[in-house]
C-alpha positions in Angstrom: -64.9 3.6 -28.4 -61.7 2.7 -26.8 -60.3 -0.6 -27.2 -60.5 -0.6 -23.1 -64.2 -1.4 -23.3 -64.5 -3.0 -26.7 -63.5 -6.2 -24.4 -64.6 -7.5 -20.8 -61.8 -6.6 -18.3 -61.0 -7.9 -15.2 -60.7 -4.8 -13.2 -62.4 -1.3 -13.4 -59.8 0.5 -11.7 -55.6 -1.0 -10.5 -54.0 1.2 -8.2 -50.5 0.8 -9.2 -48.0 2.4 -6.5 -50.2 1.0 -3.8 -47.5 0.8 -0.8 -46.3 4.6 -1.5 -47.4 7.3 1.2 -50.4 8.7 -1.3 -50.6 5.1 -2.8 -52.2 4.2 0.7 -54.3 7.2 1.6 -56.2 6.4 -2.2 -56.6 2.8 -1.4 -58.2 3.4 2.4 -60.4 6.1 0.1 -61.7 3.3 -2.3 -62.3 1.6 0.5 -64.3 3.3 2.7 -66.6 4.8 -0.7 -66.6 1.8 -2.6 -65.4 -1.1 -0.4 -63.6 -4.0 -1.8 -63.4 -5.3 -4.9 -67.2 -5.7 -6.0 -69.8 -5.0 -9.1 -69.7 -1.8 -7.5 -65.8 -0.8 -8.7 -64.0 -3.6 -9.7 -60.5 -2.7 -8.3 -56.9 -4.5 -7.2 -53.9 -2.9 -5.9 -50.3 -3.3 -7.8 -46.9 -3.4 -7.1 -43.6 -4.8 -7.1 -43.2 -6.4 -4.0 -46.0 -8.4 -3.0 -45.0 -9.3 0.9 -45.1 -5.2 0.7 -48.5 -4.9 -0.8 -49.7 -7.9 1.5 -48.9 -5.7 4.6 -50.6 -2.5 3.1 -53.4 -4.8 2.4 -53.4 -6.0 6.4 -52.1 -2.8 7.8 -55.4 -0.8 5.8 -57.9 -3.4 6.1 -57.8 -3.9 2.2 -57.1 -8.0 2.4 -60.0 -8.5 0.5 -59.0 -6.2 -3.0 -56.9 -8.3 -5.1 -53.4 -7.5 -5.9 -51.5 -7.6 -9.1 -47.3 -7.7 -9.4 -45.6 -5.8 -12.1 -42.2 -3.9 -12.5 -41.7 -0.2 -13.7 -38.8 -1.5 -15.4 -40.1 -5.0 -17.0 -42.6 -3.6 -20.1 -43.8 -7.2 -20.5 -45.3 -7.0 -16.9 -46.4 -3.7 -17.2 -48.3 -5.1 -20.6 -50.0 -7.8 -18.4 -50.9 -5.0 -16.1 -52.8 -2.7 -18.2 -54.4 -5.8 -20.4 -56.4 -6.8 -16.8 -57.9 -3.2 -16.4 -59.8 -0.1 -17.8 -57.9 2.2 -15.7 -55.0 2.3 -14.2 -54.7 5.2 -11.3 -50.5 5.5 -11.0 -48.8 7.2 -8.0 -45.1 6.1 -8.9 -42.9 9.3 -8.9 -40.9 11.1 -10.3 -42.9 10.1 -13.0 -39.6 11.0 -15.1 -38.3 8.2 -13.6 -40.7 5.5 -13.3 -43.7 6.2 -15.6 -42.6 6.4 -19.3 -43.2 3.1 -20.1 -46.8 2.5 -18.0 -47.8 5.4 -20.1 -46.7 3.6 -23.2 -48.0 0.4 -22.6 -51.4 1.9 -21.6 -51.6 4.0 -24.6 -50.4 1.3 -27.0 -53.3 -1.2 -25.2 -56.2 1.4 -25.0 -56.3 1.5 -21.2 -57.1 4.8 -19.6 -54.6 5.9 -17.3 -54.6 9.1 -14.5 -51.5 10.3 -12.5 -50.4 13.1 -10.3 -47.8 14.6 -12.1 -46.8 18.2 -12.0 -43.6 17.6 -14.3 -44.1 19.8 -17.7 -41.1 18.4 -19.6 -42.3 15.3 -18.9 -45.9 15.5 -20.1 -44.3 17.3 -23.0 -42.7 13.8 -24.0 -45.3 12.0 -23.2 -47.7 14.0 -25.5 -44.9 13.9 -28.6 -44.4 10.3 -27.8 -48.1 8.7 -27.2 -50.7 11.0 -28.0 -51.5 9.7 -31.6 -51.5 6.6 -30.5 -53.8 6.8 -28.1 -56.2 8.8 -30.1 -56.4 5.6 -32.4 -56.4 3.2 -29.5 -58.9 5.6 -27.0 -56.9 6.1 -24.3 -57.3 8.4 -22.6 -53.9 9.6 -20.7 -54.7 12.3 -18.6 -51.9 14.1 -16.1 -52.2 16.4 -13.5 -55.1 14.3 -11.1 -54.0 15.7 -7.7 -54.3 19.4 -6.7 -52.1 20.2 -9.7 -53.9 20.8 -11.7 -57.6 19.9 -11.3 -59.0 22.9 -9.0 -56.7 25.4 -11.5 -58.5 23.2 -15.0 -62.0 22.3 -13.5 -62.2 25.6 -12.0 -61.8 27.5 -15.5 -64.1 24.9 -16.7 -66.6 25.5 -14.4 -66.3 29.6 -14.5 -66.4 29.3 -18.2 -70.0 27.1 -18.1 -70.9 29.3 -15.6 -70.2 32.3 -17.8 -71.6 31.2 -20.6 -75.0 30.7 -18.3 -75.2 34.0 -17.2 -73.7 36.3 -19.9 -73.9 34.0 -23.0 -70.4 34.2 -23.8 -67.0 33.0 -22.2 -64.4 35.0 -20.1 -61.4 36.2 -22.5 -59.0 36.7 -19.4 -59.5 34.1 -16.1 -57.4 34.7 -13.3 -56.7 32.0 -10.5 -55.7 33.0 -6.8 -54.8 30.2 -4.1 -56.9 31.9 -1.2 -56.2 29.7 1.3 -54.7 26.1 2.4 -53.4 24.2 5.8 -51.4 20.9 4.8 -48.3 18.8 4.8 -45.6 19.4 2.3 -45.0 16.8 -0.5 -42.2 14.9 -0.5 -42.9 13.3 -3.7 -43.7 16.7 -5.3 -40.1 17.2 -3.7 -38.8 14.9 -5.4 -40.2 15.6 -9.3 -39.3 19.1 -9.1 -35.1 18.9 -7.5 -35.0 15.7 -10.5 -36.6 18.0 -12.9 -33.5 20.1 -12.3 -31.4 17.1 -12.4 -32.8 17.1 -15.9 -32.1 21.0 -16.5 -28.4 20.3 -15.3 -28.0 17.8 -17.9 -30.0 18.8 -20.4 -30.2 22.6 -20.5 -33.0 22.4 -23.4 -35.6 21.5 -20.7 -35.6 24.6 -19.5 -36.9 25.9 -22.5 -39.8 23.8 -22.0 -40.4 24.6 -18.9 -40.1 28.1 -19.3 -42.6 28.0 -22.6 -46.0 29.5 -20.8 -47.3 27.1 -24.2 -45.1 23.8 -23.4 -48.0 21.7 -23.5 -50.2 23.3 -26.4 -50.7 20.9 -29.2 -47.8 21.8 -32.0 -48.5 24.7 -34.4 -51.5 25.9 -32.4 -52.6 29.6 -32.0 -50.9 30.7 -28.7 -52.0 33.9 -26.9 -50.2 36.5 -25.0 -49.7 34.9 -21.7 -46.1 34.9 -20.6 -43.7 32.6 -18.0 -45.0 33.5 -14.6 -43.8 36.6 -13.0 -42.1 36.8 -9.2 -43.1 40.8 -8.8 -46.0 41.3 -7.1 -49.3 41.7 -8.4 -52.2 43.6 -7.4 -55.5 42.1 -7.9 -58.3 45.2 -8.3 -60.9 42.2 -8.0 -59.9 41.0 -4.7 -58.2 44.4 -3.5 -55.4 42.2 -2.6 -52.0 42.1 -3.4 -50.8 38.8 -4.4 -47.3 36.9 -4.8 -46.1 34.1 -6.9 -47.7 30.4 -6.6 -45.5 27.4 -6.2 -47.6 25.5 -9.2 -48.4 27.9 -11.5 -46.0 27.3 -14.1 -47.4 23.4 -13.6 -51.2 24.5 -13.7 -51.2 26.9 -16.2 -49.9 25.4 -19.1 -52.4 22.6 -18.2 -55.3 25.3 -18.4 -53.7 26.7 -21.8 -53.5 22.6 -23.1 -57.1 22.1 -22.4 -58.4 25.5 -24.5 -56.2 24.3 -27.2 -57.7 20.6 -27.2 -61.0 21.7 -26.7 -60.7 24.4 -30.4 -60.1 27.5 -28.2 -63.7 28.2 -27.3 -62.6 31.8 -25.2 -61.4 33.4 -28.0 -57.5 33.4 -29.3 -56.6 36.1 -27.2 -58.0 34.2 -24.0 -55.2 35.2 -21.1 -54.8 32.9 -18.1 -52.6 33.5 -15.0 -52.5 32.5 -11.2 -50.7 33.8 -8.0 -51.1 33.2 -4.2 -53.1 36.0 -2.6 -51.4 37.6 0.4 -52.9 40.7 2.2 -53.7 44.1 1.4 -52.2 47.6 2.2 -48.8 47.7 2.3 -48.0 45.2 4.3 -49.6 42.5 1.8 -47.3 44.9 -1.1 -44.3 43.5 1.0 -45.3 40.6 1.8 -46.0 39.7 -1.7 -42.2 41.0 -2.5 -40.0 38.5 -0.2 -42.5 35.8 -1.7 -41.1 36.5 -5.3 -37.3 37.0 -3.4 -37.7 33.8 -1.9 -39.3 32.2 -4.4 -36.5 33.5 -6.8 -33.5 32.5 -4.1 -35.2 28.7 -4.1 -35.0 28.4 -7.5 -31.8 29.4 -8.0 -30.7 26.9 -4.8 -32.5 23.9 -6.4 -30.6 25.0 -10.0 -27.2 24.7 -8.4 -26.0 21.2 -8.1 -24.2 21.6 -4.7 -27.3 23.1 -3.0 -29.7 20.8 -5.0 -27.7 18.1 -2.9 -28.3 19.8 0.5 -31.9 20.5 -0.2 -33.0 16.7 -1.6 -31.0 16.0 2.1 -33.3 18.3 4.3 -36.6 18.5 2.7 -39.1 15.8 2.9 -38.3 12.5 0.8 -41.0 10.3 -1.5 -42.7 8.4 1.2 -43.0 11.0 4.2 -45.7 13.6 4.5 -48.1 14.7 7.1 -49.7 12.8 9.8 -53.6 11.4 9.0 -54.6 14.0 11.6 -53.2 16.8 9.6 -54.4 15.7 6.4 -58.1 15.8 8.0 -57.9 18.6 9.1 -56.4 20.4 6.2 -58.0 22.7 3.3 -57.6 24.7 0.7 -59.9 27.8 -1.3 -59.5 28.8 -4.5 -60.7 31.8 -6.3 -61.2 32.5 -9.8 -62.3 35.1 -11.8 -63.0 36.5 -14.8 -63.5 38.9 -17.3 -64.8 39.3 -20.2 -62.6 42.8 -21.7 -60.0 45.0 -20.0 -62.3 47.2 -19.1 -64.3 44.3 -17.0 -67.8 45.4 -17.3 -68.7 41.7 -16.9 -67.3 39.7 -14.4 -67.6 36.2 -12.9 -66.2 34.8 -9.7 -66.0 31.4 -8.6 -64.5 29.2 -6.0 -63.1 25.9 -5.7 -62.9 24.5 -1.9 -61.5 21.3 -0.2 -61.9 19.7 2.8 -58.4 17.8 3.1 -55.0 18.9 2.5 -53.9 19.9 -0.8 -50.9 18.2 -1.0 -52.0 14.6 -0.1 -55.6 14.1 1.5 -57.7 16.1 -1.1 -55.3 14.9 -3.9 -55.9 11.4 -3.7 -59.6 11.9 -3.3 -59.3 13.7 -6.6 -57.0 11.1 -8.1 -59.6 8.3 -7.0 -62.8 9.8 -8.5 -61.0 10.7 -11.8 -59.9 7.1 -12.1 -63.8 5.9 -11.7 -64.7 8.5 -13.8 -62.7 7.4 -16.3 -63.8 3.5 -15.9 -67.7 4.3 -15.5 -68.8 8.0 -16.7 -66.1 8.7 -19.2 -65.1 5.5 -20.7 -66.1 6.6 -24.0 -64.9 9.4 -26.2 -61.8 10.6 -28.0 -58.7 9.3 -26.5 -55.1 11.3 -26.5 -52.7 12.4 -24.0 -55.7 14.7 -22.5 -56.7 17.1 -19.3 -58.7 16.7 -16.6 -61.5 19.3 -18.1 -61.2 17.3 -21.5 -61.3 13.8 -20.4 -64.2 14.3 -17.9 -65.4 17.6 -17.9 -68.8 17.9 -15.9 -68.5 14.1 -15.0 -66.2 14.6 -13.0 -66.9 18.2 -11.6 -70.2 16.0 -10.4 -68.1 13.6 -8.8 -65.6 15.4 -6.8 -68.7 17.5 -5.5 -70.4 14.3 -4.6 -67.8 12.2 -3.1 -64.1 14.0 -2.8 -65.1 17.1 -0.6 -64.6 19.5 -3.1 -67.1 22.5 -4.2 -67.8 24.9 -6.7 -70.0 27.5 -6.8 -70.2 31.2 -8.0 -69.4 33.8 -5.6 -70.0 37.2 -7.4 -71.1 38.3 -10.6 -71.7 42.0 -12.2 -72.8 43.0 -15.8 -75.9 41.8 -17.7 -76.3 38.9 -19.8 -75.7 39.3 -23.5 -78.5 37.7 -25.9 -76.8 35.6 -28.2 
């Protein structure tokens, strides 16, 4: 048991980055589910600037929660911060940036902490820096609460539960294609990735890390056969679709490949894991799948180059701008995954994951929400670490998203018989 509930706190669940763009759209959520601060969820926004908050507060309706001041950069604040709560639910990108040291002082105090991060290098430090000590402290630190990466984690999760339902044994190869999806693009998700080249610039060693298709395993694990994420197209026998590269997949994967190591590697050694956007059929879905990969490959190269890098972090959207409320309502996203359990695939399980908000800011906060009450009510308890979704929360939280968050799972397709074990 975590030192987070060994003692009476005064909050369930801080929102700290409160009067950001997905800061807001997390604290209406809480709101309308949960109301204010009650015995329901105990909860306070946080911040820097408390006339800022204040007007948040006004502007959403929220003057009831109660609100809590700290400073990114002052650890003795951040130390007051985490002692008042269980959880603390952080949207402060680039995380890079602004999160080291909530991460430290939440895993040196035992709080659990959630985030929306999609930046590998940095989770990479994170885990070298903190994850000992919060395995003796039960803290649970868990990355990746937004659309990176919990349809991609939760999703293998779910196929593998499913798979072991229906066939008695898990997939050895799980392959994730983003279907479909109508949102806004994320400025903070911007942001994290033109700094993480900031970071490459300076430090070329980060991009070995980032292109390690096992950055995030625990060290001198078992890895498998996966390799760094390919721009040619693919063409998915499953689907009969051709499909192209997908803008998180070096994020999501390596989150998939953490949680199989944490969790003892129950699909095998060998298990294979790989995602890429689907995009038609025939040839025209062949060609459309190959300027994704050209233009995927050009916008990599822009954002390496320090002069374009510039130009781009001028045009795109900044932290703090995204799409209207009207967009994010009437967003979505479908995932499909499936699996198999051989080359030759004489068993196969498909699955999808659907949401009924925009990725990029309306589903992801409702994700980001429900894994922070998850973590104060459901999953307070168990092993703590620098952890993953799947890991921390598992079926908890699969239960919760379903429930409250809009999202669903469900099997699609299956073929093959089941196997008596």
């Amino acid at each position: 048991m975590s030192d987070a509930t060994n003692v009476t706190k005064q909050f369930d669940v801080v929102v700290w980055g409160a009067t950001g763009f997905t800061g807001q759209i997390v604290v209406a959520y809480l709101l309308e589910v949960y109301g204010a601060s009650s015995e329901n969820l105990r909860w306070a926004v946080a911040g820097r600037d408390e006339a800022k908050l204040s007007q948040v507060q006004k502007t959403l309706g929220a003057e009831e929660v109660p609100r809590l001041l700290a400073d990114s950069g002052d650890r003795q604040s951040l130390d007051q911060l985490v002692a008042a709560t269980q959880v603390v639910l952080s949207t402060v990108g680039p995380y890079a940036l602004y999160g080291s040291d909530l991460v430290a002082a939440c895993a040196a105090a035992g709080t659990h902490y959630c985030d929306l991060t999609g930046e590998v290098q940095w989770m990479r430090t994170m885990i070298d820096a903190h994850h000992e000590t919060a395995q003796r402290t039960g803290a649970k630190i868990v990355h990746t609460c937004g659309f990176d990466s919990i349809p991609s984690d939760l999703g293998v999760y779910y196929l593998q539960q499913q798979s072991q339902l229906k066939f008695g044994r898990p997939m050895q190869t799980v392959r994730y294609r983003m279907a479909k999806a109508s949102g806004g693009v994320s400025g903070g998700t911007i942001a994290s990735m033109l700094n993480m080249m900031d970071e490459v610039a300076a430090d070329p060693s980060v991009l070995t890390i980032l292109n390690d298709p096992y950055a995030l395993n625990p060290l001198n694990t078992v890895t498998g056969q996966d390799q760094h994420e390919s721009m040619s197209p693919i063409y998915d026998e499953v689907l009969n679709q051709w499909a192209g590269p997908f803008v998180m997949a070096g994020i999501n994967t390596r989150v998939v490949r953490r949680s199989h190591a944490l969790a003892g590697m129950p699909y095998g050694p060998g298990f294979s894991y790989g995602e890429a956007a689907l995009v038609g059929a025939g040839p025209k879905g062949y060609l459309k799948a190959l300027f994704a990969g050209v233009g995927t490959w050009v916008g990599t190269l822009f954002a390496a180059l320090t002069p374009t890098r510039r130009i781009l972090g001028k045009l795109l959207p900044k932290p703090g701008e995204g799409p209207s409320l009207e967009k994010q309502q009437s967003g979505f996203f479908e995932v499909l995954l499936h699996g198999t359990v051989d080359d030759a695939g004489s068993q196969m399980i498909q699955v999808r994951v659907t949401g009924d908000r925009d990725p990029g800011y309306g589903s992801t906060a409702k994700m980001i929400a429900e894994s922070a009450v998850c973590l104060a009510k459901e999953a307070s308890d168990g092993a703590g670490g620098v952890l993953t979704p799947s890991i921390a929360m598992g079926n908890d939280l699969v239960i919760r998203l379903m429930r409250h968050a809009g999202l669903h799972f469900e099997v699609v397709t299956t073929r093959g018989d089941l196997i008596e074990s």
